[in-house]
GUGU-808387 format. One record per residue (C-alpha): residue in one letter; x, y, z. Coordinates in steps of 0.2 Angstrom, whole numbers, plus 5000, padded with zeros to 4 digits. Each point is the difference from the previous one (the first is absolute). Last residue first. Layout:
<atoms>
aXYZ/...
</atoms>
This chain:
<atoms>
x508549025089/x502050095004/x500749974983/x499150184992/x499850105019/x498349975008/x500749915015/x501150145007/x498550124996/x498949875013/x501450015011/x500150175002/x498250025002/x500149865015/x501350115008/x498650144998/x498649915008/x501049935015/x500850185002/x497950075000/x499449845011/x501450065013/x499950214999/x498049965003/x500349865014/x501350155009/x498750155000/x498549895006/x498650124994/x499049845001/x499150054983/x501650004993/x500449835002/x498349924990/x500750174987/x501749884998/x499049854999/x498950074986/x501650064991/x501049835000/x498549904997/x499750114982/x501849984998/x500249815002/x498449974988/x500850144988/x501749914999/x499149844998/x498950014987/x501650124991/x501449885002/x500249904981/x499250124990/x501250125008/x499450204998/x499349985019/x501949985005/x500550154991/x498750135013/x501250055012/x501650004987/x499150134991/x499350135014/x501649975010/x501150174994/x498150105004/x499949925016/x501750045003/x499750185000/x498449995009/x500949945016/x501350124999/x498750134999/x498949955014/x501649975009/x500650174999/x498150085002/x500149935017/x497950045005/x499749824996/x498249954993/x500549974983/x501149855007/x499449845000/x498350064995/x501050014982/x500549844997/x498149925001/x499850134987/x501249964988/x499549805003/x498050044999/x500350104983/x501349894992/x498849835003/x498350124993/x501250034984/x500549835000/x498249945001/x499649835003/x498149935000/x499250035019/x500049905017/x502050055002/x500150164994/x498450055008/x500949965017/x501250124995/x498850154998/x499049955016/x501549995010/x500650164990/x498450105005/x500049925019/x501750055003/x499850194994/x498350025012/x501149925015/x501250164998/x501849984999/x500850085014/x500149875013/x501349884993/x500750154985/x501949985012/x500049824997/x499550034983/x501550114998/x501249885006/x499449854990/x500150114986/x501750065000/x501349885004/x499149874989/x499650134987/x501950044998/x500549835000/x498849954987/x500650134988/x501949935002/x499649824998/x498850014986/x501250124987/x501249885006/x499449874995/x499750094982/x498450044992/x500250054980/x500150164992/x498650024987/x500650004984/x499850164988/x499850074984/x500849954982/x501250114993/x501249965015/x499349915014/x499850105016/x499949895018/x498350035007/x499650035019/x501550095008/x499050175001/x501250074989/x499649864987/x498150045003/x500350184995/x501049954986/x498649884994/x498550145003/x501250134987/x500249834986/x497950005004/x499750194998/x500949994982/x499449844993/x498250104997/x498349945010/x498649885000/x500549895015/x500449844993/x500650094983/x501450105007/x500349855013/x500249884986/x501050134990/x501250015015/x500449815004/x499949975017/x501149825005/x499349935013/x501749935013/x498950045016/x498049994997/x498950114990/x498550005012/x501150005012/x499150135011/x501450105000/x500249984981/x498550034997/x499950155010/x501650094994/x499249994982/x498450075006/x501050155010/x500950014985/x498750024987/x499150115013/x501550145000/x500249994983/x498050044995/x500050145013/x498750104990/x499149835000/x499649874991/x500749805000/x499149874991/x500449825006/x499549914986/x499349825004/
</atoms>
């Protein structure tokens, strides 16, 4: 289906929607984006595509191929390792901190959201939506700005690796079923307000997220 693309700031949604499917690995690690493909996919000139590409290349997201377009960078180890180790030292902590600030109303609108994942069809978009948010209580309630900001930062670096798993044929039934428990137990533990059970369940849940990548790299499943 065309993906018709209008507006004054015509470059600056191209990109964004480029950025997008590439984050949401849509077009997977090692895809190779061929600039007349994306001229025509999205209804618009080679000019504003080969400017999207270089954006993305200095986001660290495609790899430039000569006279041809783009491939998208792939997911290293390390890549894994090192953005798991920030959220693991993060995220825990905060959530311990967000223990009494989160407001009931908030826990029952994502229980109920979550528990819809699992009794209704599978939406990734619905799945994205209930895990970015689920993220958030952890910490949009702090008053440390700092961390807020830190903690938002390497959410945005994760965003791809997060959601890789679910891409594998091979993983996705599972990897969703253990998310979907994951998150549920996690807000079970939040209702308690018990400050040190939440900053457990949410270190548990994140180790078990880098695994999970781990296991979705090509030789790995």
């Amino acid at each position: 289906m065309t993906k018709k693309i209008v507006s004054l700031s015509m470059r600056e949604q191209l990109y964004d929607a480029l950025r997008d499917l590439i984050l949401k690995n849509i077009y997977r690690p090692n895809a190779v984006l061929q600039i007349d493909h994306l001229a025509e996919e999205f209804s618009v000139s080679a000019t504003p595509v080969r400017e999207a590409l270089v954006r993305l290349e200095a986001d660290g997201l495609v790899r430039l191929i000569p006279n041809k377009g783009a491939m998208v960078t792939d997911i290293r180890e390390v890549d894994i390792r090192n953005t798991w180790e920030m959220r693991q030292l993060l995220e825990p902590y905060a959530a311990g901190l967000s223990a009494e600030l989160i407001p009931g109303s908030e826990i029952l609108e994502l229980e109920e959201k979550i528990l819809g994942l699992r009794d209704e069809p599978f939406s990734n978009d619905r799945y994205v939506e209930c895990d970015t948010r689920l993220h958030e209580i952890f910490y949009i309630h702090l008053g440390n700005t700092l961390l807020v900001d830190m903690i938002r930062r390497v959410h945005q670096m994760s965003i791809r690796i997060r959601y890789y798993p679910e891409g594998s044929m091979a993983l996705h039934e599972r990897v969703v079923h253990e998310v979907i428990q994951e998150h549920l137990s996690i807000l079970a533990a939040i209702r308690t307000r018990d400050a040190a059970k939440i900053s457990a369940l949410v270190l548990a849940h994140l180790q078990n997220g880098e695994k999970r990548a781990m296991a979705a790299l090509p030789g790995r499943n």
